[in-house]
TORDRENNU-532618 format. One record per residue: residue in one letter; x, y negated, z negated of N, C-alpha, C in turn. Coordinates in steps of 0.001 Angstrom, whole numbers, plus 500000, padded with zeros to 6 digits. Each point is the difference from the previous one (the first is absolute). Last residue first. Example, Ala and Ser with C-alpha at 12.3 -4.5 7.8 and 13.67 -1.06 7.14 Angstrom:
REM residues 2
S512850502250492920500820498810499940499230498910499270 A500290505720500070499110498810500000500900498800500000 
END
This chain:
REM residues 310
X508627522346512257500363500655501138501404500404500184 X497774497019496588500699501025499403500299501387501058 X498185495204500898501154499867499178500719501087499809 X495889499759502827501230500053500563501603499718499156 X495761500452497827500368501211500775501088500005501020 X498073496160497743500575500908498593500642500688501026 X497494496956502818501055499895499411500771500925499419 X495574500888500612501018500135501063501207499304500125 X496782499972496940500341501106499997501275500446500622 X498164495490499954500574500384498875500505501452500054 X497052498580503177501105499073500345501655500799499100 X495217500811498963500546501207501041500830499538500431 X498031497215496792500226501198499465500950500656501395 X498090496225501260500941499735499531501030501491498736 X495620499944502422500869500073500948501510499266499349 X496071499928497245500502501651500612501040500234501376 X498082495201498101501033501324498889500066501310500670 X497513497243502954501528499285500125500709500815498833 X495362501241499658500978500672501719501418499255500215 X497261498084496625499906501866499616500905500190500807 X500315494820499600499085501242500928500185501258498738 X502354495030498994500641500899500606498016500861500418 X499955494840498305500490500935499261499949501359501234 X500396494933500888498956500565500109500753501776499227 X500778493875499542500309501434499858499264501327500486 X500086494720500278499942501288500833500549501117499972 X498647496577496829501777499224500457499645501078501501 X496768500850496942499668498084500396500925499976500691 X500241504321497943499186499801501265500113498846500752 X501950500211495615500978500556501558498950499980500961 X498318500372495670500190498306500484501036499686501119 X497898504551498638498895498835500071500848498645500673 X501637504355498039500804499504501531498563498839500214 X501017503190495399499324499324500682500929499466501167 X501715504243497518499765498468499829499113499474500763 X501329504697496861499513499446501705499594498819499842 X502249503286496629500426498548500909499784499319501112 X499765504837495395499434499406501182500186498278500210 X502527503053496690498221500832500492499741499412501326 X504886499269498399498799499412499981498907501027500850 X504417503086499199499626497813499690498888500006500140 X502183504605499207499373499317501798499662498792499827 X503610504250497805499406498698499973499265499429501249 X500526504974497386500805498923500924499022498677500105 X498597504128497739500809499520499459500894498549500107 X496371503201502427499905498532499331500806499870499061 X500088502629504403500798499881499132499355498903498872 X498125502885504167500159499246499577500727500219498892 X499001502137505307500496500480498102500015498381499361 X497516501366504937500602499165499354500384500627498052 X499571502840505244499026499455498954500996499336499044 X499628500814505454500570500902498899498998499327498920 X500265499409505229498610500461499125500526500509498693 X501828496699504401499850501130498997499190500013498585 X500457497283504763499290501651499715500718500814499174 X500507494919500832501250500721499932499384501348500433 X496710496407498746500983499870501063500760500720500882 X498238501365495803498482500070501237500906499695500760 X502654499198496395499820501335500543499143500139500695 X499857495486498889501528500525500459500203501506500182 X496002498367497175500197499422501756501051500322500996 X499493501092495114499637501411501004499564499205501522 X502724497646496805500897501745499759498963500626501411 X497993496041498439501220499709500811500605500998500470 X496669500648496326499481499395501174501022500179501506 X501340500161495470499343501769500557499551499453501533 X500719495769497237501377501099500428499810500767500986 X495948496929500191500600500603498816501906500413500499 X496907495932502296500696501404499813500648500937499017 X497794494621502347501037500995499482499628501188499659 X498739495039503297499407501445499248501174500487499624 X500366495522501404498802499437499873499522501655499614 X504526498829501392499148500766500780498561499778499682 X503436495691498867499948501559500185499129500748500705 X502595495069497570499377500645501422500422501429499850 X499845495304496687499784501303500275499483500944501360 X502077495127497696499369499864501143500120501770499944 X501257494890497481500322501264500006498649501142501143 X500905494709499500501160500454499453500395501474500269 X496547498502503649500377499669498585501460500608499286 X499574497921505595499205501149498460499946500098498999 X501525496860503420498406500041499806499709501170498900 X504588499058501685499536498862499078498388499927500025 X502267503131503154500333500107498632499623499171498915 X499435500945504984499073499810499213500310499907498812 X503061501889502925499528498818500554498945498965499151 X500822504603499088500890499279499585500034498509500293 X497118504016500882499484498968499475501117499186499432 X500371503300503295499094499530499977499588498713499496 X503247503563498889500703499203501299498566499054500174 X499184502698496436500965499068499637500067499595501339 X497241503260500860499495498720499213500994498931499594 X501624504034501879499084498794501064499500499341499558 X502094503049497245500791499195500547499234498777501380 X497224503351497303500820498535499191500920499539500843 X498671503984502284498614498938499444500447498988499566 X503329503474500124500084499220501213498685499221499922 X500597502964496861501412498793499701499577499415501283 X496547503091498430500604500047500824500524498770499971 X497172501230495804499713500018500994501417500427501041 X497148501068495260501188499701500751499620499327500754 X498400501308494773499822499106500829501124499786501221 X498607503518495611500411498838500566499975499414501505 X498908503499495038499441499212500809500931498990500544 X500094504814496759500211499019500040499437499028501329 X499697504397498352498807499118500099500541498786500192 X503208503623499526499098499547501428499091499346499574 X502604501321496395499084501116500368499633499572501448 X505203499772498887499188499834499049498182500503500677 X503921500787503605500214499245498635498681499251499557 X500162504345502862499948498713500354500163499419498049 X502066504016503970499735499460498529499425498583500264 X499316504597503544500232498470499544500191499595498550 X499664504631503223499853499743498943500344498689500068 X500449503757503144498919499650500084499154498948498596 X504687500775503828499154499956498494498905499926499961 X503195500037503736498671501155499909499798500102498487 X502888497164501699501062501021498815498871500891500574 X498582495721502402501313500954500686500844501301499151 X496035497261498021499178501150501371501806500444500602 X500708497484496599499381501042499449499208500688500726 X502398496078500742501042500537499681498985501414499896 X497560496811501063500523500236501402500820501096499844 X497664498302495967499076500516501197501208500885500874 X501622496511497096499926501337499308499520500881501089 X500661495655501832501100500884499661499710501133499335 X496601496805500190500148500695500970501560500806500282 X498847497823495576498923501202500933500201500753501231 X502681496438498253500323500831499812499044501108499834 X499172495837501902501168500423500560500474501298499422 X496387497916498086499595500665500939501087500351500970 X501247497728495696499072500949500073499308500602501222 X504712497911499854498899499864499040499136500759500192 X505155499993500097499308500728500523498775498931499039 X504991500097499585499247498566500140498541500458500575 X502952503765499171499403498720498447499439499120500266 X500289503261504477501157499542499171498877499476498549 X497634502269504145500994500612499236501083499372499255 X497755496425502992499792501537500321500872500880498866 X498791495355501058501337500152499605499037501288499411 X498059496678504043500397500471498602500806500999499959 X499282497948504389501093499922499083500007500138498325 X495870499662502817501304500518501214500632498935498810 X495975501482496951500293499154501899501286500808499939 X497078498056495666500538501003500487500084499724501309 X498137497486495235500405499597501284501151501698500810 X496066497506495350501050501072500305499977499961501966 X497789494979498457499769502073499677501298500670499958 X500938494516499817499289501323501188499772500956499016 X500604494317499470499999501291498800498906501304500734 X503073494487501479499255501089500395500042501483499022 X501111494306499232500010501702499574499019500533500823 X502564495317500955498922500314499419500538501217499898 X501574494852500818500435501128499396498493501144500111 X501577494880502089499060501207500069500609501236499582 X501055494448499598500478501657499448498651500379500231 X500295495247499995500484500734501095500587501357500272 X500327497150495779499257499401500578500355501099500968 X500361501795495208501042499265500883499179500110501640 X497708501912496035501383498765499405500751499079501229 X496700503537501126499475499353498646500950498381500119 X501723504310501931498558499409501187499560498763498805 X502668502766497592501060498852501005499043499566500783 X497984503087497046500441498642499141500841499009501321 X498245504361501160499053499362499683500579497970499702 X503222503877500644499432499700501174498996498706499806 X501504502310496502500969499198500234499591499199501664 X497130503522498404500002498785498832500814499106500596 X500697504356501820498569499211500431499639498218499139 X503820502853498835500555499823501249498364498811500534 X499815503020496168500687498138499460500381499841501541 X497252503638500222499750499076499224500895498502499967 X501843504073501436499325499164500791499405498855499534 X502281502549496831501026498828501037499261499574500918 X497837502832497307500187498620499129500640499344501374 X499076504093501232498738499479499859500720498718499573 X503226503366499125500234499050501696498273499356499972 X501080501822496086500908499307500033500169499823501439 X496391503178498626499588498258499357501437499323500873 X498235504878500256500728499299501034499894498437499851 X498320503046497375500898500905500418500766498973501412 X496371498779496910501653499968499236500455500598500512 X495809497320501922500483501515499603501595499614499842 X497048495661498266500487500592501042500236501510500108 X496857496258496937500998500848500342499917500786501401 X497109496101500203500566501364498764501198500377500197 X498217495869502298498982500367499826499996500740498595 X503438499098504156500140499397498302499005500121498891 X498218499830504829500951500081499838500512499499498516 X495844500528502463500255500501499042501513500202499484 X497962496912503404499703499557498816500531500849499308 X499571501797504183501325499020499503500005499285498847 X497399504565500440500027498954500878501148498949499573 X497992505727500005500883498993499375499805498156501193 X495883504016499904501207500376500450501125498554499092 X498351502296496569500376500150501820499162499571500831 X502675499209494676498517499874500721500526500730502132 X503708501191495725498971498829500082499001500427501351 X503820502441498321498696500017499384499160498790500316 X504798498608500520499782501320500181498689499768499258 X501887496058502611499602500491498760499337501797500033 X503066497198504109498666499606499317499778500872498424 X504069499976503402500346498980499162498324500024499141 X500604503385503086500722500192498452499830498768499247 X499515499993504985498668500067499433500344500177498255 X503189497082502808499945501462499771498515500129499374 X502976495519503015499769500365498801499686501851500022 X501979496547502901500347500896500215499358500412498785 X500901494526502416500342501408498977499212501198499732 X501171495334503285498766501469499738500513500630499510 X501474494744501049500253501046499286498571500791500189 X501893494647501879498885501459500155500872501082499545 X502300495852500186498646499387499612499006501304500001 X505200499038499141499338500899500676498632500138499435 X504476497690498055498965499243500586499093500908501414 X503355501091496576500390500014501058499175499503501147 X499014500864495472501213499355500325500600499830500955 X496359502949499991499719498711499349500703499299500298 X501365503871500227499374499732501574499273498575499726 X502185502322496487500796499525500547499441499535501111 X497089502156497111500437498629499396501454499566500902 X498390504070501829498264499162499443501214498704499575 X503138503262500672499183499717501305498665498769499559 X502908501472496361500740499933500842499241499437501358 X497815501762496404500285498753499956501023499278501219 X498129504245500118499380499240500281500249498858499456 X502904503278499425499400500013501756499186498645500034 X500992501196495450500987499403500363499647499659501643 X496932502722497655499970498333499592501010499786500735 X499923504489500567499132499343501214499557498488499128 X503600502470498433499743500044501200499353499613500468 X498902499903495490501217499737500395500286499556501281 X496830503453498750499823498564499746500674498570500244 X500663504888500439499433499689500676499407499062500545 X503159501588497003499944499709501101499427499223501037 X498180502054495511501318498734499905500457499292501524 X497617503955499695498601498939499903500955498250499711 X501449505708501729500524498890499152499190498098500218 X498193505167499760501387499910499612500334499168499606 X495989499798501647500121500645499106501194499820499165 X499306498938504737499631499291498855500220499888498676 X500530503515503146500956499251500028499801498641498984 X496488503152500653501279500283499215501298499594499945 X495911498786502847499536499663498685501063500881498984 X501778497852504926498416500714499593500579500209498501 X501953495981502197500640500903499971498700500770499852 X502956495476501805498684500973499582500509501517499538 X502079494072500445500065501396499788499074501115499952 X499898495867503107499514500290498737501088501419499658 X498034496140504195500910500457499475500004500487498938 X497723496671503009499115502094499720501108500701499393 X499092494541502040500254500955498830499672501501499387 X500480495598503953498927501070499452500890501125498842 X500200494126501673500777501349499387499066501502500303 X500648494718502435499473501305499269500484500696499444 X501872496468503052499199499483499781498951500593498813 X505585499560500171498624501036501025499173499058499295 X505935500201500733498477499081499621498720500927500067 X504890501088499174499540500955500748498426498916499923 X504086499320497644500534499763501466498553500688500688 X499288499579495454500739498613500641500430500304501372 X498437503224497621498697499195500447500952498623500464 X502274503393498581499567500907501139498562498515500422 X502723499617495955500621499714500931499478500534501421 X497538500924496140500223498485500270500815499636500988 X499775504375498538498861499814501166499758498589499932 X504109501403497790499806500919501305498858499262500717 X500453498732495514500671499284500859499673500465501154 X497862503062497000499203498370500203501418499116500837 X499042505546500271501164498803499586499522498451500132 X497114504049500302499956500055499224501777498818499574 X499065501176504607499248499462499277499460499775498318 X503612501483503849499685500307498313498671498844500255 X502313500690505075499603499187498911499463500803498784 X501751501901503743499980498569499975500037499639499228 X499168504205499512501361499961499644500166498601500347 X495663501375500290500741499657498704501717499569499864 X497583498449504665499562501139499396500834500077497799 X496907496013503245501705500471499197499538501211499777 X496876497516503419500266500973498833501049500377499896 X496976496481502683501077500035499633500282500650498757 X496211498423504002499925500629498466501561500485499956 X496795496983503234500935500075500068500605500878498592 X495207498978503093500829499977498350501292500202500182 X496301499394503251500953499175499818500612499873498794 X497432503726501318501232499903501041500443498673500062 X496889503533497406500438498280499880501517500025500541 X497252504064500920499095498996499011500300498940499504 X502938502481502523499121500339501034498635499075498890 X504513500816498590499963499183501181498755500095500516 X500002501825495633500431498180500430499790499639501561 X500457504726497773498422499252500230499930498828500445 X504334502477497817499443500688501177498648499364500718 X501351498273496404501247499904500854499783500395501233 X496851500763496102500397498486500405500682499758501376 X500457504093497566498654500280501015499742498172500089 X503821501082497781499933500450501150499266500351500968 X499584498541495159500675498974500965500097500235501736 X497499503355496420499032498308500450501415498981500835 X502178503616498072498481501241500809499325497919501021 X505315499354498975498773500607499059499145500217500753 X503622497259501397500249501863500438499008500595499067 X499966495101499467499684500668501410500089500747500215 X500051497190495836499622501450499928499680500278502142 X499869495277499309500777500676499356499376501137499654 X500217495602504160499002501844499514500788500472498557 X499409494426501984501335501466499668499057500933499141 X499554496196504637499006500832498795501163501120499532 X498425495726503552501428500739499406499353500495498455 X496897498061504536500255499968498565501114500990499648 
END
């Protein structure tokens, strides 16, 4: 099967890339890097589907960003990642490409709402406003998915919608930093200053949900084959979450340091809580990550950071 990877130099593309040969060694996966191909250029990736046939799409491509980049610019954000996805989702259509896996976000579900979250609850409430204008684009990305499987005969479109996702190649110390990537950067930066102090933005009670980028990627290589059995939309996660404070003091047990967390509640921490149900991923074989597979993915993490700032 000929398969175009998009977002491949991303945290989830490159753990795809890296996992393939050895978990689907008759995939054939073909990743434009950006400067290849704009994806956000609807001719560009029309013309990239005409000479380039495939049988799939996997779709993990996106602008990201953590919860102040958002902030900033929510215009962007939106934008960017509608245009990506019209470009890829509604051009891969046109281009008569019978299997699509799009790339959804736990964000896209309803802030305050019920826990754990399930796929029904989608659209449900309102959304968190701190990061609404990329939630919508998934959203309409998931929708658009929905409607072409629908409309047009022989379309397996579906939405995969993961937990918060960390691993070998998050984006360590930069804006595009999310939340446990930039834990473990504070930690590492603050046992090497011999700090003994952490800021943590807003109070920590906040609650969320990880796992290890490399779990999902075996599930996607997995169940792609399978694509026209799943449902439209499809939540896979760790099945447990975690306060903030929580995370801050897994990653220092990890790390052995013993400082103490400063909070800021001034700063912003989004949705109270987003732990999703993984009930209907089970049916597909999903089996949600260990204790011992997260903690060994923590010390993975550590050990990454440390050789960054060696």
């Amino acid at each position: 099967m000929r398969v175009l990877l998009t977002g491949g130099s991303g945290m989830l593309g490159a753990a795809i890339l890296r996992l393939a040969p050895t978990a689907a060694p008759d995939l054939t996966l073909l990743a434009p890097t950006r400067r290849q191909l704009d994806l956000a250029d609807r001719a560009a990736v029309a013309g990239w589907y005409a000479s380039n046939p495939v049988d799939a799409v996997i779709h993990a491509a996106a602008r990201v960003g953590g919860i102040q980049a958002n902030i900033d610019d929510p215009t962007g954000f939106l934008l960017d990642n509608l245009r990506i996805n019209d470009a890829v989702i509604a051009g891969g259509n046109e281009a008569g490409v019978g299997r699509l896996l799009f790339l959804g976000s736990s964000c896209m579900y309803p802030r305050d709402h019920r826990q754990p979250l399930v796929e029904a609850d989608m659209l449900a409430a309102p959304l968190e406003p701190t990061n609404e204008g990329y939630a919508l684009s998934k959203i309409a990305g998931a929708r658009l998915c929905d409607y072409i499987s629908r409309q047009f005969p022989g379309r397996a479109y579906r939405t995969i919608v993961p937990c918060n996702l960390f691993g070998a190649g998050d984006h360590f110390g930069s804006a595009a930093s999310h939340l446990l990537a930039a834990i473990v950067t504070k930690v590492v930066e603050a046992q090497a200053d011999g700090r003994d102090e952490i800021e943590v933005w807003g109070t920590g009670a906040a609650r969320r949900e990880f796992m290890d980028v490399d779990h999902l990627a075996r599930f996607i290589l997995t169940v792609l084959p399978r694509l026209p059995d799943l449902p439209p939309l499809l939540s896979v996660g760790a099945d447990r979450d975690h306060s903030v404070d929580d995370y801050y003091r897994i990653v220092a047990d990890r790390a052995g340091w013993s400082g103490r967390l400063v909070h800021d509640p001034a700063r912003p921490e989004g949705m109270a809580a987003k732990l999703m149900s993984s009930d209907r991923a089970r049916g597909f074989g999903w089996v949600p990550p260990t204790t011992a597979e997260f903690e060994a993915s923590i010390d993975a993490a550590l050990s990454a950071r440390r050789r960054q700032v060696a």
